[in-house]
N, C-alpha and C positions, 0 to 999 in steps of 0.2 A: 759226313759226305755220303751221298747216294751211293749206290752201286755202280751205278751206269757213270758216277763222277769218276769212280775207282777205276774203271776202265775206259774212261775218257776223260783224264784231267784236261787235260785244253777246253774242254766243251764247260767247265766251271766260270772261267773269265768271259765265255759266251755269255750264259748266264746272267755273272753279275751284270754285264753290261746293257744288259736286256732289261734289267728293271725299271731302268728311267730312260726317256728322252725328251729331249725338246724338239718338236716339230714345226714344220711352217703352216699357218691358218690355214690353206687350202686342203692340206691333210687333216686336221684336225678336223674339219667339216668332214671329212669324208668317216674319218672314225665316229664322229659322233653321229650320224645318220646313222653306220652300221650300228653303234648301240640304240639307236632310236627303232630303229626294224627288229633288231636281236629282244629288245623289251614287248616291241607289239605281239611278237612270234610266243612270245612267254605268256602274256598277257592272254590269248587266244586257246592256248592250248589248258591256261587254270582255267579258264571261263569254262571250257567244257569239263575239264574236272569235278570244277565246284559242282554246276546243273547234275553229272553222272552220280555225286554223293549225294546228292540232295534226293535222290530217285527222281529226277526229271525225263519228261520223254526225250531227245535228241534227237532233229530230225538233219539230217545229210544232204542241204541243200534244197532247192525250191521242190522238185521232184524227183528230190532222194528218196531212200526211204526213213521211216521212222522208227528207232530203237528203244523199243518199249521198257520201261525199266524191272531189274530181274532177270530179264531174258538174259539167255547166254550169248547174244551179239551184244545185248547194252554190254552188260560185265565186260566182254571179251574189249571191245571197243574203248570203253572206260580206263581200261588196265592197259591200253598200248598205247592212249595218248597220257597215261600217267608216264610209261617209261619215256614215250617221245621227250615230255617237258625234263625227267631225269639227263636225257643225252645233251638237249640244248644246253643245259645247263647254266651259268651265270654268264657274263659276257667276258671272256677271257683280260677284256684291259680295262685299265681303273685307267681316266681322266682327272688330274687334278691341275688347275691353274695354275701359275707359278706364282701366285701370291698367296695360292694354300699351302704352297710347299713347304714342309718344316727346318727344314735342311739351307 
């Protein structure tokens, strides 16, 4: 048990109870769009990853500027849409049909 369980047992059967549900379709569409946007956002942020390792130039919109690779904007730039995609991180809930269900 966590720390935070030890000084909040109640918040445990939270928890367990948190790990599954069964939803009505109108919600479900609504979570699965959010993971459809939460994937694109992920999607967006490697894409300029990948182009920043590759030493790509990066340019910031039609009449952004352009972030030459090497420079300490590309690097700086590089390294803070690395952390961005670190914070999005995965999509907090798993989708599974009920005919994946094991259980």
């Amino acid at each position: 048990m966590s720390d935070s369980m030890e000084h909040f047992p109640h918040l445990e059967d939270l928890v367990r109870d948190a790990d599954r549900a069964v939803i009505e379709e109108q919600t479900m569409r609504v979570v699965l769009k959010a993971e459809q946007h939460h994937q694109h956002v992920r999607d967006q942020l490697q894409q300029v990853v990948t182009l920043g390792d590759q030493g790509k130039r990066i340019s910031l919109g039609d009449d952004g500027p352009v972030l030459e690779p090497g420079t300490p904007m590309h690097k700086g730039f590089v390294t803070g849409i690395k952390v961005a995609l670190h914070m999005v991180g995965d999509f907090p809930l798993k989708v599974v049909h009920s005919s994946e269900d094991d259980d």
